[in-house]
C-alpha positions as MATLAB code, in Angstrom:
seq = 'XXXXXXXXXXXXXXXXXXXXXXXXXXXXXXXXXXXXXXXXXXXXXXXXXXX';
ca = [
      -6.559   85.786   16.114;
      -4.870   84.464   13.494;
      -0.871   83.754   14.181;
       2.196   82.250   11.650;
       5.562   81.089   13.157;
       9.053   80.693   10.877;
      12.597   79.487   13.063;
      12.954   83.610   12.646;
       9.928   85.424   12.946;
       6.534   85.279   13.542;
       3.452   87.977   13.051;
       0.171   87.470   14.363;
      -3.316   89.560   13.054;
      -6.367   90.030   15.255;
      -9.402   90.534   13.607;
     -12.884   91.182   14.349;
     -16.054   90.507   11.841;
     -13.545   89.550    9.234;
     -11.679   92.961    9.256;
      -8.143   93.213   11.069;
      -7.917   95.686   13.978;
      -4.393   95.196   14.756;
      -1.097   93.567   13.302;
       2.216   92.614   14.490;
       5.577   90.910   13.823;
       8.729   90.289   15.154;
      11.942   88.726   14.056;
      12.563   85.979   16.996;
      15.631   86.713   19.600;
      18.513   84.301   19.333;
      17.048   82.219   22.822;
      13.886   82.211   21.208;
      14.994   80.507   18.458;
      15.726   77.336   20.403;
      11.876   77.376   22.022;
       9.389   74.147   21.678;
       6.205   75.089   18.847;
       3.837   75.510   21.722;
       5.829   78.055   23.763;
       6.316   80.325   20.516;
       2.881   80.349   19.687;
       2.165   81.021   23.625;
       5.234   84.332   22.958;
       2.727   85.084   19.776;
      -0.115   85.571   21.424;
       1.411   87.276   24.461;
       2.702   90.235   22.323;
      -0.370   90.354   20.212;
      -2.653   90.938   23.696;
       0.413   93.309   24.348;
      -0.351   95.822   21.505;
];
């Protein structure tokens, strides 16, 4: 799983033997804006094992 965060979005691909299987991003809600680093990457990985 590979994941990127921005203050606004972040998208997240999951791959398996170096070919992508599934891909997502979101633009971040206003509250989630004001989140520490580790609980955004914890909300990135969350919706990735959501899709």
């Amino acid at each position: 799983m590979y994941y990127d965060i921005s203050n606004v979005e972040f998208w997240c691909v999951l791959m398996q033997h170096c070919k992508v299987i599934a891909y997502v991003s979101m633009q971040l809600r206003k509250h989630e804006r004001n989140y520490m680093t580790q609980d955004l990457e914890l909300t990135a990985v969350i919706h990735a094992l959501k899709m």
